[in-house]
C-alpha positions in Angstrom: 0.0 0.0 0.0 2.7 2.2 1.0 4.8 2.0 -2.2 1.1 2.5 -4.4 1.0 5.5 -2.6 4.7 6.9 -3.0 4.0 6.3 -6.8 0.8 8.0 -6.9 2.2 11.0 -5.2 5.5 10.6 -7.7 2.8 10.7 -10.3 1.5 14.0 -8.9 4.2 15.8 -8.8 5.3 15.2 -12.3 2.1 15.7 -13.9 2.0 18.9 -11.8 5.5 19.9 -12.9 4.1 19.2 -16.3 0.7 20.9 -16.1 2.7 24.0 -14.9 5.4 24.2 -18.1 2.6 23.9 -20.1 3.1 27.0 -22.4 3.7 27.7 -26.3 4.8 25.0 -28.3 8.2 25.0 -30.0 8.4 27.3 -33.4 10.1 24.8 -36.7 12.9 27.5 -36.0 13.3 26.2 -32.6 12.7 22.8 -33.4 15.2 23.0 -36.4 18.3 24.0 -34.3 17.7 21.9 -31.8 18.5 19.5 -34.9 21.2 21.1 -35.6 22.6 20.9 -31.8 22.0 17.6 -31.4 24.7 16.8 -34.5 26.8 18.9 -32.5 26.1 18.0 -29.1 25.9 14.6 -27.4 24.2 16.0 -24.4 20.1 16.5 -24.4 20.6 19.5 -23.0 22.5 22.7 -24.3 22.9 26.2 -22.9 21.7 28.7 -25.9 23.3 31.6 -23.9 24.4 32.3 -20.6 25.3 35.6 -18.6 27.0 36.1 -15.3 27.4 39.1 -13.9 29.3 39.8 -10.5 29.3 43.0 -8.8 31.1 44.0 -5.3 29.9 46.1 -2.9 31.4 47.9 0.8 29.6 46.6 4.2 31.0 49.1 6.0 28.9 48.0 9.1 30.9 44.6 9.0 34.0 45.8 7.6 33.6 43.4 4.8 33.3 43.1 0.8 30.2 41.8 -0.7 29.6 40.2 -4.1 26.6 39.8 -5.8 26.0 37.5 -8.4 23.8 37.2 -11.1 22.9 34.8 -13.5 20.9 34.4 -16.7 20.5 31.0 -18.6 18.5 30.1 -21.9 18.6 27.0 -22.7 16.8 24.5 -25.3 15.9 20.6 -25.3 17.5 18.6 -28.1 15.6 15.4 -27.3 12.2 14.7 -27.6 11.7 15.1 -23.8 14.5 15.7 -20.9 13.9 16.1 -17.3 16.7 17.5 -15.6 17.3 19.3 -12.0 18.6 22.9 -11.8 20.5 23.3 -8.3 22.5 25.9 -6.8 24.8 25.4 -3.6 25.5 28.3 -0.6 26.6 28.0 2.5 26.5 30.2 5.8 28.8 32.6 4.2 26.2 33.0 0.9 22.6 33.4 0.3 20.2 32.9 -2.3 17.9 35.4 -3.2 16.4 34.4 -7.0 15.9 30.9 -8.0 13.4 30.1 -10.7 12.9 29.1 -14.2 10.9 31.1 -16.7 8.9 30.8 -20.2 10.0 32.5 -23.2 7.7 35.3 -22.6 9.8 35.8 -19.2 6.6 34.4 -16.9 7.3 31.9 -14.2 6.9 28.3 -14.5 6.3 28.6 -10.4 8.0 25.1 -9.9 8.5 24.1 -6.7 11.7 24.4 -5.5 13.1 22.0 -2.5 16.3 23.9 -0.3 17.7 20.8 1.6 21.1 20.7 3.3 23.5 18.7 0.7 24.5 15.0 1.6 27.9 13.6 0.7 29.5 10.3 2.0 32.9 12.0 2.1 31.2 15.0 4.5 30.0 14.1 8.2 28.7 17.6 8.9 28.3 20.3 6.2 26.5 23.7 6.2 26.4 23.3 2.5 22.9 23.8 1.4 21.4 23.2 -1.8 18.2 24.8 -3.4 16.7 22.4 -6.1 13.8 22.2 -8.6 13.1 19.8 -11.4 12.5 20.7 -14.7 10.6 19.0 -17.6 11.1 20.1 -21.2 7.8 18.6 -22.7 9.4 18.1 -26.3 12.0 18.9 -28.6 13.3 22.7 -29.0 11.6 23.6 -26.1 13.2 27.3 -25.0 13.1 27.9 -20.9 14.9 30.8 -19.0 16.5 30.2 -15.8 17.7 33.0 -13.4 19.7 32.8 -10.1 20.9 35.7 -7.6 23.5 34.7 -5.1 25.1 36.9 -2.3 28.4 36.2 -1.0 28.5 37.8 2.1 32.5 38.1 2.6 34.8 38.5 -0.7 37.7 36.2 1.1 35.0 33.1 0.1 34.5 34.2 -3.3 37.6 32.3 -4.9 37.4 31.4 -8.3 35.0 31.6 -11.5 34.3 27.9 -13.3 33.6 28.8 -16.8 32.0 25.0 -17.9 28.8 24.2 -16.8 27.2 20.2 -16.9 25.7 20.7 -19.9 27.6 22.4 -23.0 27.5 26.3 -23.6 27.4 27.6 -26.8 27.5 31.5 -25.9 28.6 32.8 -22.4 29.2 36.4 -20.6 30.9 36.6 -17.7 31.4 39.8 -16.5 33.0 41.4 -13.4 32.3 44.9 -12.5 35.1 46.3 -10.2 35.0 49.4 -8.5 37.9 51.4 -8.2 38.2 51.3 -5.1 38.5 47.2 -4.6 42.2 46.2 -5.3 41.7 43.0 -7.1 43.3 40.3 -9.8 41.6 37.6 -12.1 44.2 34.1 -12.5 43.5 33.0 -15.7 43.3 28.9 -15.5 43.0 26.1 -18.5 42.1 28.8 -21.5 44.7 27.1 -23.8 42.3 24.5 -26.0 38.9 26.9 -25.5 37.3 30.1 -27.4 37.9 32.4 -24.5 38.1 36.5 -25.2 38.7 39.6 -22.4 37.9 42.7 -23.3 38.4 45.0 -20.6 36.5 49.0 -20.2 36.9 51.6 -18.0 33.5 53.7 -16.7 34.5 57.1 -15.7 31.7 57.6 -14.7 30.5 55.2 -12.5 34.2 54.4 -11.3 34.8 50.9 -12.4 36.8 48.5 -14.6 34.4 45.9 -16.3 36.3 42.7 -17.4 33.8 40.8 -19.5 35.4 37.4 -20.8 33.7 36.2 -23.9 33.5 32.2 -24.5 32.1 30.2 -27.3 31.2 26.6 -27.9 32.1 25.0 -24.2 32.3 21.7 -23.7 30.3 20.4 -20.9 32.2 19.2 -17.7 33.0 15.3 -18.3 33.4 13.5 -15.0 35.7 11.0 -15.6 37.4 7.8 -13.2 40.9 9.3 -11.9 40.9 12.5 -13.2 42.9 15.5 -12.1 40.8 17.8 -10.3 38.8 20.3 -11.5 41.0 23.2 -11.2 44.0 21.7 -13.6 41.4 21.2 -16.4 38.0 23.4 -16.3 38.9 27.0 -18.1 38.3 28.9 -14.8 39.8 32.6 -12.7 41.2 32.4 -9.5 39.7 35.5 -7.2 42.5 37.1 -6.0 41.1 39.8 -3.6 43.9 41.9 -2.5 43.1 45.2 -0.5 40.3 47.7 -1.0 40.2 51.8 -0.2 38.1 53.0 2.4 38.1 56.6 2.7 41.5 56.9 1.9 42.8 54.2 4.2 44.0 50.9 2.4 42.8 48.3 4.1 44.4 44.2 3.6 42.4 41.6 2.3 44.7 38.8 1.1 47.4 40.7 -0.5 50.5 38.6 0.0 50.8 34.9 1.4 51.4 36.4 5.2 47.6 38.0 4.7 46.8 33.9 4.2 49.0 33.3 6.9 47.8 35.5 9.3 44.1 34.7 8.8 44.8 31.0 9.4 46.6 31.7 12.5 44.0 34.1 14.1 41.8 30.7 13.9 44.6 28.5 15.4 45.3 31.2 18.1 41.2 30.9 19.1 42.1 27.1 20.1 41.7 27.1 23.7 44.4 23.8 24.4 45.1 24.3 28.1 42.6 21.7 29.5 45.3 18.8 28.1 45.2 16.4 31.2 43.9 13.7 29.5 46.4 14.4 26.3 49.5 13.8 28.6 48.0 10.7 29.9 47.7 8.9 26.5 51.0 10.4 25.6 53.2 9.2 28.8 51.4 5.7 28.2 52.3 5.2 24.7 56.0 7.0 25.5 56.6 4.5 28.4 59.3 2.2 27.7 60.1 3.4 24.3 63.7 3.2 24.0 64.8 6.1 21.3 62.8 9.3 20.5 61.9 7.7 17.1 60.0 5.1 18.8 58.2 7.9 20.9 57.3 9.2 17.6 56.3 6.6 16.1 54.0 5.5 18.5 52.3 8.5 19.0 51.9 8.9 15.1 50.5 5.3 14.6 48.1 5.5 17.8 46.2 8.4 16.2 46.1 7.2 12.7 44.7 3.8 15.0 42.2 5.3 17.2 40.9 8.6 15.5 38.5 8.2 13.0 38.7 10.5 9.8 35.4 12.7 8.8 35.7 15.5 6.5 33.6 18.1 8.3 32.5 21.6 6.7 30.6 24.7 8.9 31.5 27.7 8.1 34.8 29.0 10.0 34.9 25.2 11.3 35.4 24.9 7.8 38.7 26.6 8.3 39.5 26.3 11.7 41.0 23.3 13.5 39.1 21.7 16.1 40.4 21.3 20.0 42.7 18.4 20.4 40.5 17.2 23.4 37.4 17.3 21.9 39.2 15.2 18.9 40.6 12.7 21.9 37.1 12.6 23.6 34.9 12.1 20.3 37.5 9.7 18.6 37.0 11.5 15.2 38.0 14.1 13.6 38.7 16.2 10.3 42.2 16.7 8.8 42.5 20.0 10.9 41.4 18.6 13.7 43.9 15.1 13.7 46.5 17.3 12.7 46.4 19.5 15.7 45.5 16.3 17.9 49.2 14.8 16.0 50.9 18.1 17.0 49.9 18.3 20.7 50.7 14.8 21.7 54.1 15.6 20.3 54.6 18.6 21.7 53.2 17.3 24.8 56.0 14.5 24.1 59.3 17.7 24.0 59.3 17.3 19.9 59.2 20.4 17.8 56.0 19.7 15.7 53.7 22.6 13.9 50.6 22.5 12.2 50.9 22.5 8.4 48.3 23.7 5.7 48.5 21.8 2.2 46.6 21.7 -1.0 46.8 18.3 -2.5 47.9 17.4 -5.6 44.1 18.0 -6.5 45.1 21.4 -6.6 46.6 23.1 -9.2 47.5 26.4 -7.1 50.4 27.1 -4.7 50.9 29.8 -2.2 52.2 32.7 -4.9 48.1 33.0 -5.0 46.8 33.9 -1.7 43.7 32.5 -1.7 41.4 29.8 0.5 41.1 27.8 -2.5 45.0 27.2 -2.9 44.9 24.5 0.1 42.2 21.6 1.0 44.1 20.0 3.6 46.3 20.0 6.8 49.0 17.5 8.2 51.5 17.8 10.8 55.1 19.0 10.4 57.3 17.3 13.1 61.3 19.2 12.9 63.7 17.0 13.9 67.9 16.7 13.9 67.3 20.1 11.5 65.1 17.9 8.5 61.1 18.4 8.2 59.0 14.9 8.4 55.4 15.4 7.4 52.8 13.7 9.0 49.4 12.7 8.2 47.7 11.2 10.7 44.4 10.5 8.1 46.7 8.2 6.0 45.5 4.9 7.5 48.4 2.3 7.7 51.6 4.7 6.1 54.9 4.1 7.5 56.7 7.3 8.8 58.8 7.0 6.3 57.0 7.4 3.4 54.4 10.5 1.9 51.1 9.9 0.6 51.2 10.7 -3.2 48.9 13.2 -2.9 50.6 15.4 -0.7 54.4 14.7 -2.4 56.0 17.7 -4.0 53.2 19.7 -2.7 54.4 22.9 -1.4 53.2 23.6 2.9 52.8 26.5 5.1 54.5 26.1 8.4 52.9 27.5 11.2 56.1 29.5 12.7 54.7 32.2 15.4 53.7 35.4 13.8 55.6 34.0 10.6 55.6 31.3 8.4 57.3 28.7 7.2 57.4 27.3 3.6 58.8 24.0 2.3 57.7 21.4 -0.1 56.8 17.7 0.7 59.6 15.3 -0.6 59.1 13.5 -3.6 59.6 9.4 -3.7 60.4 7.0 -6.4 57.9 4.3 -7.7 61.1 1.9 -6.5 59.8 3.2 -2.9 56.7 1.6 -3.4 57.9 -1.3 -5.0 54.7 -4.7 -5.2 56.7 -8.6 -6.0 55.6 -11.8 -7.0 57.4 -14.5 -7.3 55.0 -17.8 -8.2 56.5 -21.4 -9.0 54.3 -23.8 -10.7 54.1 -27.4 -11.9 51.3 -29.0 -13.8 49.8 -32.3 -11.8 46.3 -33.5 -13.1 45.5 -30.8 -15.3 45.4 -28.1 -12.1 48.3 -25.7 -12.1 49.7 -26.2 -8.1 52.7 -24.0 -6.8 54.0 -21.4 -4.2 53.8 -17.7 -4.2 56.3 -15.2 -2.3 54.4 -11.7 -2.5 56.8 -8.3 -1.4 55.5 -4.7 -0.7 57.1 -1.4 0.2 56.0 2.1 0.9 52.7 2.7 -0.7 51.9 -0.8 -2.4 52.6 -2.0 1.2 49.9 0.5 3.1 47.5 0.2 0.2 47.1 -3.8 1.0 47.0 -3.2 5.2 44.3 -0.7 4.1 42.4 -2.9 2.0 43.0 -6.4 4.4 41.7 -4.1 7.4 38.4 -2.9 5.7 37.5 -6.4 5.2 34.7 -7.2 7.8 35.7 -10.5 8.8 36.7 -12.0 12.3 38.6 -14.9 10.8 41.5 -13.1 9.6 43.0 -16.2 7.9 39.6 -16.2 5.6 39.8 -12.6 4.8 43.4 -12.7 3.8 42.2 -15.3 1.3 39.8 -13.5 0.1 42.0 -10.3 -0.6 44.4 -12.6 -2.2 42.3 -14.7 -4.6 39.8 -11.5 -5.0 36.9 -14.2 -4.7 38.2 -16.4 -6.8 36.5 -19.3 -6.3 38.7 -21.3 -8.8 41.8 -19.9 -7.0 42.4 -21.8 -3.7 45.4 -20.4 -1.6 46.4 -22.3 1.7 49.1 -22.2 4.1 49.6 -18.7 4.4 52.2 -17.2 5.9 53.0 -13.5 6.6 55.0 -10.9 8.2 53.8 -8.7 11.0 51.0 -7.0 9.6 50.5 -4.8 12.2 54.4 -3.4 11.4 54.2 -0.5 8.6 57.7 0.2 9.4 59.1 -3.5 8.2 58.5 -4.7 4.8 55.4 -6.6 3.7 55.6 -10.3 2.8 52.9 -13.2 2.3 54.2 -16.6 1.6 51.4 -19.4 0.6 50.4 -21.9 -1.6 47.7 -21.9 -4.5 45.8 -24.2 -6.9 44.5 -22.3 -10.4 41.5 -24.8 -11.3 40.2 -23.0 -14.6 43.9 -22.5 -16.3 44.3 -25.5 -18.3 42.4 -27.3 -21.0 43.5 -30.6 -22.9 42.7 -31.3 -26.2 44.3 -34.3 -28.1 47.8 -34.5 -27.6 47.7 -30.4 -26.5 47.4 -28.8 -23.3 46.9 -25.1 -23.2 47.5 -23.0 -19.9 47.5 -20.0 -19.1 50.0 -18.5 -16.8 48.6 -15.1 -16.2 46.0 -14.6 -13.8 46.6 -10.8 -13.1 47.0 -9.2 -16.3 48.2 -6.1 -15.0 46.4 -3.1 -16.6 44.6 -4.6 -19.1 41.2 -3.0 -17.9 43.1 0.4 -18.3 41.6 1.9 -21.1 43.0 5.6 -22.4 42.3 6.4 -25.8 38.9 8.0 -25.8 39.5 9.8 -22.3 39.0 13.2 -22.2 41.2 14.2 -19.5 45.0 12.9 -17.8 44.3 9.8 -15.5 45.6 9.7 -12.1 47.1 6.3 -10.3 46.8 6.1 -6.6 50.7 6.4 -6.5 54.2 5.6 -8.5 54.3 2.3 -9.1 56.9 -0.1 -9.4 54.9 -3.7 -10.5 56.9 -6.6 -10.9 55.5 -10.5 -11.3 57.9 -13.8 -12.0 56.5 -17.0 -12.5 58.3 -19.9 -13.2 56.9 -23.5 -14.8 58.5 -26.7 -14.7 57.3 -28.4 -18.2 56.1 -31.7 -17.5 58.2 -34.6 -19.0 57.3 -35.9 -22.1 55.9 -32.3 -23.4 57.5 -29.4 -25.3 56.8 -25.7 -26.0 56.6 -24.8 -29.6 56.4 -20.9 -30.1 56.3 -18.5 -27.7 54.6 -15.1 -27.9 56.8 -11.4 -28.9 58.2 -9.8 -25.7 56.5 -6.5 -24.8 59.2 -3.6 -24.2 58.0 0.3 -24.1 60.0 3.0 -22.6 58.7 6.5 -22.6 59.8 8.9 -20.4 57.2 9.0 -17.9 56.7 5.0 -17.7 58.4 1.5 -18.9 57.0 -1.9 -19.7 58.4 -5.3 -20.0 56.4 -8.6 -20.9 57.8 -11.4 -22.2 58.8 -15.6 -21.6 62.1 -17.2 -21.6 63.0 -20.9 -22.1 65.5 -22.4 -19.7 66.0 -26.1 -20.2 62.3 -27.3 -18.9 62.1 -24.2 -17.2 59.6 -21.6 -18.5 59.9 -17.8 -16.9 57.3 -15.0 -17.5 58.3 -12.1 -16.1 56.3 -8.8 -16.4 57.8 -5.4 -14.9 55.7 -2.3 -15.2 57.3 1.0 -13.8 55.2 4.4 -13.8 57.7 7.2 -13.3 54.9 9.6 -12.2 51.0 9.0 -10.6 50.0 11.3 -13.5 49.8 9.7 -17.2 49.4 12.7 -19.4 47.4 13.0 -22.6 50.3 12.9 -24.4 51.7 9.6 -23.1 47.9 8.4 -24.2 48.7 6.9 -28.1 52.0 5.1 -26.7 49.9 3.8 -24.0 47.2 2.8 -26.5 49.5 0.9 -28.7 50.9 -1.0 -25.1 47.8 -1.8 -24.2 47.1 -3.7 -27.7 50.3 -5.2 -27.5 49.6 -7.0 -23.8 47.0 -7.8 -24.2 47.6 -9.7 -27.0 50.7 -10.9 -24.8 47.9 -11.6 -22.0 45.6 -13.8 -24.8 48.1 -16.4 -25.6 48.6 -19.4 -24.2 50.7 -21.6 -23.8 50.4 -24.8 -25.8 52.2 -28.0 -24.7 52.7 -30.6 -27.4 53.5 -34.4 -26.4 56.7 -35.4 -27.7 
């Protein structure tokens, strides 16, 4: 009864959306480029013309800058029906004034529009907000107008200017009316491969400088597996607020990176940490009996990466500010900020010189030449010790002291240093750091390929699998360990597993067990065929028709040996072409070699950087053809 009713009331609220959109039909001129579009455009959708307009006002009350933004949208169906959802975000620090979609005749559709706070499994607690509506266009070359008005209360929030939209554009304003009194600077990001124009005025009269930036024929945004972020490949401006005039007083915004830096501090300097009784009782605990400061470190670093759980949390100056270390001890949770403040104080606590650290990923195309909130999206821990910087991030579950996370390497910091700052750049590891072995000897008995298997990680291979072994919800660990080895593999069985401490992400990784591959081998006559490759190492990675660069989780260093004693009796006639492709940002080898009875196929794939670039993505193309035709042969026994 209760789902009849959800689907009558479903049924409702379309017909209701329908009922009201119920205006003019298309014209055949309408109807005809919508046509036209849709030999141009894949999408249903497309964005006739679009106008933004931002304009900054002085809140002299608040001693702040406001900016007001406004946007027009027409847009046309190229289907013969689309129903899509129109959405704008704010936040505590923005407002919404004008949300609605009109007919061509500029009347209201008076749709109903929903304003719910936005949901994200990556964000515990957000005041992100999200005003909604969903839109029908009834049939093909349907015209609706769509207006928004948005307020950003304080100018230090407005950062940047996304040109793209999710559906394609084929004529867009954007223009930014400054007054002269607002010291400000537009970063130009991604304009290379797109139809982008500035033409900048000067009113006299009114005392402002109007940029207006003139694009043609945008792509919509394509969300794609392992992309860079948005800001290294959507044609965007960074908002670069540097100091307005006030009756002739200047007055800083963000002018240089200590503006940056001295906003961030004010926030840590509001901490109240002097209620730490309970900090120095988990510290002396986890510091007794340690024998060398390393140790002390060490244990303090692993317990919180153990015992505090990681939420992204967003509210407002929260947003920004790092939370108490106490409260982050008492909850057992916390944000990046708020581990990375925990991380420092137990250390601190501990006599070690450690200070908090802000970072933007490598998500992030900006670094601090551009003070801005958008240039960093993270925080870690900066520990100085014998005169050397180790950076800590107590969010990476499982990583060894030793090593960075990828995302954070060659990233440039800002070092909390008193009224100062500090600025250094996170050390950059090879993919030999992160080296992944296997080492697999096999013999053939009743048509079921039996052997051993010796398994090695280091650095990020290494805390990748304790990451992956630990999420596995099982309390026989033996079962689970078979699982993450065989992947479910029911015609894989692996016994006798032995491993190293896998509680030890200083020491090396190592798994030592025994396996049975029943679905490798087929007889046929006097043949039997087997195939010795049950990994086939990137073969699902597919580049060609990608629009943008795709991102690994690290540098990787991949190598896999397996040897096969040829049964007696039997020979091999032909063996495949070796694989081997250097290029300068990764190598390949595939191939087999005959020994005696002694057949060795050895695979080694080294990725120089986490990033494969478009450009790498023909040679990459031709690889991939070439093993997986490697990966597609098998090997045929013949009986003497």
């Amino acid at each position: 009864m209760l789902q009849k009713v959800n689907v009558f009331f479903l049924f409702l609220s379309i017909f209701g959306t329908l009922q009201s959109q119920k205006k003019k039909s298309p014209s055949s001129e309408q109807i005809s480029q919508a046509v036209n579009l849709s030999e141009t455009y894949e999408d249903d959708i497309v964005i006739l013309n679009s106008s933004q307009t931002f304009e900054f006002e002085l809140n002299r009350k608040q001693d702040l800058i406001s900016v007001l933004q406004k946007t027009d949208e027409e847009i046309i169906n190229t289907s013969e029906r689309s129903h899509i959802k129109k959405y704008v975000f704010y936040d505590k620090t923005s407002n919404v004034s004008e949300f609605e979609m009109l007919d061509q005749e500029g009347k209201s559709l008076g749709l109903d529009v929903s304003d719910d706070y936005y949901q994200s499994d990556d964000i515990f607690y957000s005041d992100a907000r999200v005003k909604h509506m969903d839109v029908i266009f009834p049939s093909k070359g349907t015209v609706l107008n769509f207006k928004m008005e948005k307020e950003y209360g304080d100018i230090k929030y407005f950062t940047r200017i996304i040109f793209q939209d999710e559906y394609p554009i084929q004529n867009k304003e954007v223009k930014l009316i400054v007054p002269n009194w607002l010291k400000i600077e537009f970063k130009e990001f991604n304009f290379g491969n797109y139809s982008i124009s500035l033409k900048k005025e000067l009113d006299e009269k009114a005392g402002t400088t109007i940029y207006n930036y003139s694009i043609r024929n945008l792509e919509a945004i394509k969300k794609e597996y392992r992309s860079p972020g948005i800001s290294h490949t959507a044609p965007h401006i960074l908002v670069l607020a540097k100091a307005y005039y006030d009756k002739g007083e200047e007055k800083i915004l963000f002018r240089e990176t200590r503006d940056l830096y001295k906003w961030y501090k004010s926030l840590v300097n509001e901490m109240d940490e002097s209620d730490n009784d309970a900090l120095k009782n988990v510290v002396a605990r986890l510091t007794e009996g340690a024998e060398s400061d390393g140790e002390k470190i060490k244990n303090i670093y692993y317990w919180v990466q153990d015992n505090i759980r990681y939420i992204a949390f967003e509210d407002g100056i929260a947003g920004f500010k790092p939370d108490e270390s106490q409260n982050v001890l008492k909850k057992k949770y916390g944000d990046c900020k708020g581990m990375a403040n925990l991380l420092k104080q137990m250390l601190v606590i501990a006599g070690y010189d450690a200070r908090l650290t802000w970072i933007g990923t490598n998500n992030i195309a900006y670094d601090y030449s551009l003070p801005n909130l958008a240039v960093d999206n993270h925080m870690i821990c900066a520990l100085k010790r014998e005169g050397e910087w180790f950076f800590l991030d107590p969010t990476e579950k499982f990583i060894s002291i030793k090593d960075n996370a990828e995302r954070i390497q060659g990233r440039p910091v800002l070092i909390e240093n008193g009224k100062e700052y500090i600025q250094e750049e996170v050390p950059i590891q090879n993919p030999e750091t992160n080296k992944q072995e296997k080492f697999t000897r096999l013999i053939l008995e009743d048509n079921i390929l039996k052997g051993k298997v010796i398994e090695n990680y280091t650095g990020q291979s290494k805390s990748n699998f304790l990451y992956g072994y630990h999420q596995i919800k099982n309390s026989d660990k033996n079962l689970a360990l078979k699982y993450y080895i065989n992947s479910g593999d029911k015609d894989v069985l692996v016994g006798n597993i032995k491993t190293s401490d896998l509680t030890d992400r200083d020491a090396d990784l190592s798994l030592d067990y025994e396996v049975e591959f029943n679905n490798m081998v087929s007889s046929f006559g006097n043949e039997i065929y087997i195939d010795l490759d049950n990994e086939k190492e990137f073969s699902n990675l597919k580049l060609k028709e990608r629009k943008y660069a795709y991102r690994l989780p690290y540098k990787m260093d991949v190598m896999s040996v397996v040897e096969f004693e040829v049964p007696q009796g039997y020979k091999i006639s032909t063996l495949p072409k070796p694989v081997d492709v250097s290029t300068q940002n990764f190598r390949v080898h595939a191939g087999y070699s005959l020994k005696g009875n002694l057949l060795e196929y050895k695979k080694h794939f080294v990725f120089q950087n986490s990033l494969i670039d478009k450009n790498d993505f023909e040679a990459w193309s031709r690889l991939s053809k070439s093993l997986n035709d490697l990966y597609n042969h098998q090997i045929i026994l013949t009986a003497k």
